[in-house]
C-alpha positions in Angstrom: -1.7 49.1 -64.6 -5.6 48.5 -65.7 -7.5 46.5 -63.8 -7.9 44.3 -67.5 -4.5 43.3 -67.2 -3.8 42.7 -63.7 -6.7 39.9 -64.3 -4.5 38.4 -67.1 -1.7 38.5 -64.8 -3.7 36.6 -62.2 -4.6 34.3 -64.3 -1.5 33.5 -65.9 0.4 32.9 -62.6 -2.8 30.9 -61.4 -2.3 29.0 -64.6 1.6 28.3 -64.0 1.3 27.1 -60.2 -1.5 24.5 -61.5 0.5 23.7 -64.2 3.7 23.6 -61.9 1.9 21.3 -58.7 1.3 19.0 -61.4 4.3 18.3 -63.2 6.3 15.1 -61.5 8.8 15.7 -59.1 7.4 18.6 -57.6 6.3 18.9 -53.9 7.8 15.6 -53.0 6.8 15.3 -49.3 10.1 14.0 -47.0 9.2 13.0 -43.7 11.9 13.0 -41.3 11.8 9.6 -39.1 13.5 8.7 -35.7 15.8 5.8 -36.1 17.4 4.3 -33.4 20.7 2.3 -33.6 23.3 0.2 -31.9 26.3 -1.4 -32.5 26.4 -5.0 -34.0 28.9 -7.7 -33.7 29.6 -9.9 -36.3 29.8 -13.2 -33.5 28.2 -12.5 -30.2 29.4 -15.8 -29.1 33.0 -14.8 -30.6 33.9 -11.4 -30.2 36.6 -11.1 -31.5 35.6 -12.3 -34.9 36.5 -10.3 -38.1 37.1 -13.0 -40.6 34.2 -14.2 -42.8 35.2 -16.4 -46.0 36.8 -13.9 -48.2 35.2 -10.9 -46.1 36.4 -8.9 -43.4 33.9 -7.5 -41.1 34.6 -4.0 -40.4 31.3 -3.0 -38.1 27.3 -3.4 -38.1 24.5 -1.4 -37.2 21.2 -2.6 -35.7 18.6 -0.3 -36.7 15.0 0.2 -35.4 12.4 3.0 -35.1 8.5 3.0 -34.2 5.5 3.2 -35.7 4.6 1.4 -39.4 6.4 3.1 -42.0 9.9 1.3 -41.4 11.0 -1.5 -42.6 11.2 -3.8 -45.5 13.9 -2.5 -47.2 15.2 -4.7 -49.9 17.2 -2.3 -52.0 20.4 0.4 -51.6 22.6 2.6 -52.6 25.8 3.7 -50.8 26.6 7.2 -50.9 30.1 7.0 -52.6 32.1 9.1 -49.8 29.9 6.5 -47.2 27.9 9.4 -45.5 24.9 8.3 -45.8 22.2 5.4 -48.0 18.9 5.5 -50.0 16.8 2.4 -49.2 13.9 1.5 -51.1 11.2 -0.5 -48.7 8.8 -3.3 -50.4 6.1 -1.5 -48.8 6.4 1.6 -50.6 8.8 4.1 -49.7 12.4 5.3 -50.1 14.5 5.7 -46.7 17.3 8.1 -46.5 20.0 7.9 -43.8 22.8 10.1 -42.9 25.1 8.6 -41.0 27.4 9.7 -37.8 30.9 8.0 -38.7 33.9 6.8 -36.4 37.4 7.7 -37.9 37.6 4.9 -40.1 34.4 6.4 -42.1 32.4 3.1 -40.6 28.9 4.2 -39.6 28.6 4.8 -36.1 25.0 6.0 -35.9 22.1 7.5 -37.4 22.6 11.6 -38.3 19.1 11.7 -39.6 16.8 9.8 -41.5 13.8 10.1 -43.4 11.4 8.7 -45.9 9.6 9.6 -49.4 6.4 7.8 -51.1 7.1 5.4 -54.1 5.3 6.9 -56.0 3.5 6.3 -59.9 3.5 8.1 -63.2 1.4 10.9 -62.4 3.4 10.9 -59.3 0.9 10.0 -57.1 1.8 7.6 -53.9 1.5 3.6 -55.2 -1.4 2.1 -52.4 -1.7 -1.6 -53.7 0.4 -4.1 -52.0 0.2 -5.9 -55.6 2.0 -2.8 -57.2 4.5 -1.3 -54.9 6.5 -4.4 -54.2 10.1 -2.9 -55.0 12.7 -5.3 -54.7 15.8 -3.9 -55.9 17.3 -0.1 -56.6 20.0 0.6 -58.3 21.7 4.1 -60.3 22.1 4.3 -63.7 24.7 6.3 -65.7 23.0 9.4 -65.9 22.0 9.3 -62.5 18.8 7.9 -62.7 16.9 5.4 -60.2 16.2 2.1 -61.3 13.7 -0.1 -59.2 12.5 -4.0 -60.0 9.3 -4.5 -58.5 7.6 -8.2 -58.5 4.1 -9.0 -58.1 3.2 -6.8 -61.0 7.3 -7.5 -62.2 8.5 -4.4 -64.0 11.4 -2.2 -63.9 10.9 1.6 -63.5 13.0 4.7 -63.5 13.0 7.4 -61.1 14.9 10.9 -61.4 14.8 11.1 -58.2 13.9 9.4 -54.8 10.4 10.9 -54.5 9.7 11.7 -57.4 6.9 10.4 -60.4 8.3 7.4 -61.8 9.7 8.6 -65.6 9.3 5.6 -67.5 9.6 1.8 -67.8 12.5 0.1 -68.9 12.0 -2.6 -71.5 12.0 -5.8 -69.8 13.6 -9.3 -71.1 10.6 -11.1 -72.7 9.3 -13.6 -69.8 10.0 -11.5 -67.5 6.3 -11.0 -66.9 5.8 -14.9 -65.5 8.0 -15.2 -62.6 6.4 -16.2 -59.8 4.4 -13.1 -58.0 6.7 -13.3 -54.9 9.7 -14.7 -56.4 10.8 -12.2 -59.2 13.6 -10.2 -60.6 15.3 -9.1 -57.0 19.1 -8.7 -57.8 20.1 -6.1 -60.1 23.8 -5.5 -60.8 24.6 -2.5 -63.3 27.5 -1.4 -64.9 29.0 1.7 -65.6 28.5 1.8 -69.2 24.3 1.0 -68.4 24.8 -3.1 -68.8 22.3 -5.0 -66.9 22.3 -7.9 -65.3 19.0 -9.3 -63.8 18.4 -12.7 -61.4 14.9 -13.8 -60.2 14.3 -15.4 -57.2 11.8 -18.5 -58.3 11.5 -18.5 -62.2 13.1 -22.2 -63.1 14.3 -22.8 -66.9 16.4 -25.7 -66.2 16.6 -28.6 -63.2 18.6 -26.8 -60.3 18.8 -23.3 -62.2 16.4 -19.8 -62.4 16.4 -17.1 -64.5 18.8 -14.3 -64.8 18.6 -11.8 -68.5 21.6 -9.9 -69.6 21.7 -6.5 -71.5 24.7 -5.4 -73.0 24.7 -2.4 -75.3 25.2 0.6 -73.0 22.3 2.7 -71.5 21.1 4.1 -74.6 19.8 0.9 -76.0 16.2 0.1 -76.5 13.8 -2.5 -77.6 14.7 -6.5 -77.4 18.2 -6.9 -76.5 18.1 -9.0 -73.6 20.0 -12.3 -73.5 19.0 -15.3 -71.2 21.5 -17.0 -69.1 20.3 -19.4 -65.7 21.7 -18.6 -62.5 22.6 -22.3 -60.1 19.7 -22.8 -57.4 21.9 -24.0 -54.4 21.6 -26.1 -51.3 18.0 -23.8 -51.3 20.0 -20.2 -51.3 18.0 -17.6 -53.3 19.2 -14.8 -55.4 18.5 -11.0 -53.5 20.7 -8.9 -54.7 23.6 -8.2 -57.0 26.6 -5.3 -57.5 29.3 -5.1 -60.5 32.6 -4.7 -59.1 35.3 -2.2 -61.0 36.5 -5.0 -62.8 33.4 -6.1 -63.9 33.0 -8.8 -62.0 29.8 -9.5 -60.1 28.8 -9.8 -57.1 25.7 -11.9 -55.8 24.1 -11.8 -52.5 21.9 -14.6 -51.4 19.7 -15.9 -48.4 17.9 -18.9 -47.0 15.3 -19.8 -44.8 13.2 -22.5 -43.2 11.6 -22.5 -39.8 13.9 -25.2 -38.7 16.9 -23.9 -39.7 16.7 -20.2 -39.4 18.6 -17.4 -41.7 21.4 -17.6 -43.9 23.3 -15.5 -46.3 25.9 -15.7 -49.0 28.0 -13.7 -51.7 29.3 -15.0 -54.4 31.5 -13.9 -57.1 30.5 -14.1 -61.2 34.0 -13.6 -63.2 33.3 -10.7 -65.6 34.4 -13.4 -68.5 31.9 -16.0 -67.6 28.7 -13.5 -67.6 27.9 -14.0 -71.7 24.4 -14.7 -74.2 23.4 -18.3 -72.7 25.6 -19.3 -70.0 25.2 -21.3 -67.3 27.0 -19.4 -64.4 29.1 -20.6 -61.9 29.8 -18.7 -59.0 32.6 -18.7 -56.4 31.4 -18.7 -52.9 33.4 -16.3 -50.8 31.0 -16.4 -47.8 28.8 -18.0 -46.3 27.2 -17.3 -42.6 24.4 -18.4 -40.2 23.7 -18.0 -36.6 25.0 -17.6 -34.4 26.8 -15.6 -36.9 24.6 -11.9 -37.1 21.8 -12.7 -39.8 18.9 -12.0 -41.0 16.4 -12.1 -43.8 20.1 -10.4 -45.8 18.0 -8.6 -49.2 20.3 -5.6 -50.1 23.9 -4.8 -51.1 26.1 -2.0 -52.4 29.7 -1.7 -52.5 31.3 1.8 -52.6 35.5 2.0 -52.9 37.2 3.5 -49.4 40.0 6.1 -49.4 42.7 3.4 -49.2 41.1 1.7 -51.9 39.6 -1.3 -50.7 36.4 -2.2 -51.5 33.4 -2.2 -49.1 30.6 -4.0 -48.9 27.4 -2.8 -47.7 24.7 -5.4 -46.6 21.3 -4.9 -45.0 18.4 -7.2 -44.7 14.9 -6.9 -45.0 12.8 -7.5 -41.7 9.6 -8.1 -43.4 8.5 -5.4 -40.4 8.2 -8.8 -38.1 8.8 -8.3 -34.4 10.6 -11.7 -34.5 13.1 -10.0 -36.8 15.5 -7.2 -37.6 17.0 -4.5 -39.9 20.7 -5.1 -39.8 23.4 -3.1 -41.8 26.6 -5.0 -41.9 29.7 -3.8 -43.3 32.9 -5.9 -44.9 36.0 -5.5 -46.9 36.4 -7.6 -49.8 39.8 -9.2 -49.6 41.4 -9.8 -52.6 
């Protein structure tokens, strides 16, 4: 071969890897982390506890590892088989754990675990507190991430966990003036791409907040949010939210004051009830606080099990305080 075109050739490959190291995606640096765990009891004053409201507590996890990068995690999704979880952290990263199971497929420990940078467009790692405050993750029909971040509220999709964030989802028109640590936090989705949204703080009535509906399927673009308000009770706050198979929703909430300490509750939205306007009224089918296990409870997900009950993930968000901790609880929703 000439030495003429061997230069070409050079070139042309040194061309591709620049163009290649640049396009999102690529090179997406997984760093595996040590993450202890041990079991956790639904009553430590009550062993022998299983029954909460409506849920049945099948087993827990208390999870913990050192150093700065763990913790926060206000978002997941539940492998559908239950071998493992993405997490998405409010201080900028995705978590991956794999899980060691007992015979009932409960988690029993941690396999391995890992994490990823949240990263931007140009799929750089987001740095500003301000910017990389994700707050829910969900997966869209064609197997997309979605993730609502406040502070700078916006929703953003992710082909991957990793990867440079694809593009921004049109957002329901207000969505921009929720308070900067009180946004959009629960985000159920449907199979057919309908959203339902809930902020924490944003009022619009006496005694109710925000939540935006979009019907229409995935494909749909542009304006076609609806508004409905969500009931602000006894102080519980909106966190998270999961559609069921029947399209009925479920809404996790939590609680705090320094006096009182943490609480949690789900509640149920009939699919029926969640329409353009409404004022919804949820069923409470639990409720807990200490000396109940709780925490700061942020996440759920709810996978079906082989006998075809429905379980429900929950995990809270530890705000990476030493006074605190990163709990993964596990029920079955009772019919």
């Amino acid at each position: 071969m000439e030495a003429k075109s061997k230069q070409l050739i050079s070139l042309a490959l040194l061309l591709l890897l620049a163009i290649g190291s640049a396009l999102p995606g690529r090179g997406l640096r997984a760093e595996p982390l040590q993450v202890r765990s041990a079991a956790l009891e639904l009553n430590p004053e009550q062993p022998g506890q299983v029954q909460l409201g409506r849920l049945q507590y099948l087993g827990g996890l208390i999870l913990a590892a050192e150093g700065d990068v763990f913790g926060g995690y206000s978002g997941i999704v539940v492998d559908a088989d239950g071998a493992g979880l993405w997490a998405i952290s409010d201080i900028g990263h995705w978590l991956r754990l794999d899980f060691t199971r007992n015979a009932a497929g409960l988690p029993a420990g941690i396999a391995a675990a890992r994490h990823l940078p949240l990263n931007d467009a140009q799929g750089r790692p987001i740095e500003r507190k301000s910017l990389k405050d994700a707050e829910a993750l969900r997966r869209l029909p064609d197997g997309s991430w979605l993730v609502s971040f406040e502070r700078a509220h916006r929703l953003w999709t992710y082909a991957e966990p990793g990867a440079a964030a694809r593009f921004a989802l049109s957002a329901p028109p207000g969505f921009e003036t929720q308070p900067d640590n009180g946004g959009a936090e629960a985000v159920a989705v449907w199979p057919n791409g309908d959203l339902l949204l809930f902020s924490e703080e944003k009022e619009v009535a006496s005694g109710h907040t925000a939540a935006w509906l979009r019907r229409g399927g995935a494909g749909v673009q542009g304006d076609v949010w609806s508004d409905l308000s969500w009931p602000a009770r006894d102080g519980f706050k909106p966190t998270d939210a999961v559609a069921l198979p029947n399209d009925d929703v479920l809404v996790l909430e939590r609680f705090f004051t320094p006096l009182t300490g943490p609480k949690a509750r789900i509640s149920r939205l009939a699919a029926a009830s969640i329409r353009p306007g409404a004022a919804l009224q949820p069923e409470t089918l639990a409720e807990w606080a200490r000396p109940v296990s709780v925490d700061n409870m942020e996440a759920l997900d709810m996978r079906r099990a082989e006998d075809g009950s429905l379980w429900l993930y929950v995990m809270s968000d530890d705000n990476q305080n030493r006074l605190q901790r990163t709990l993964l609880m596990v029920f079955r929703l009772e019919p």
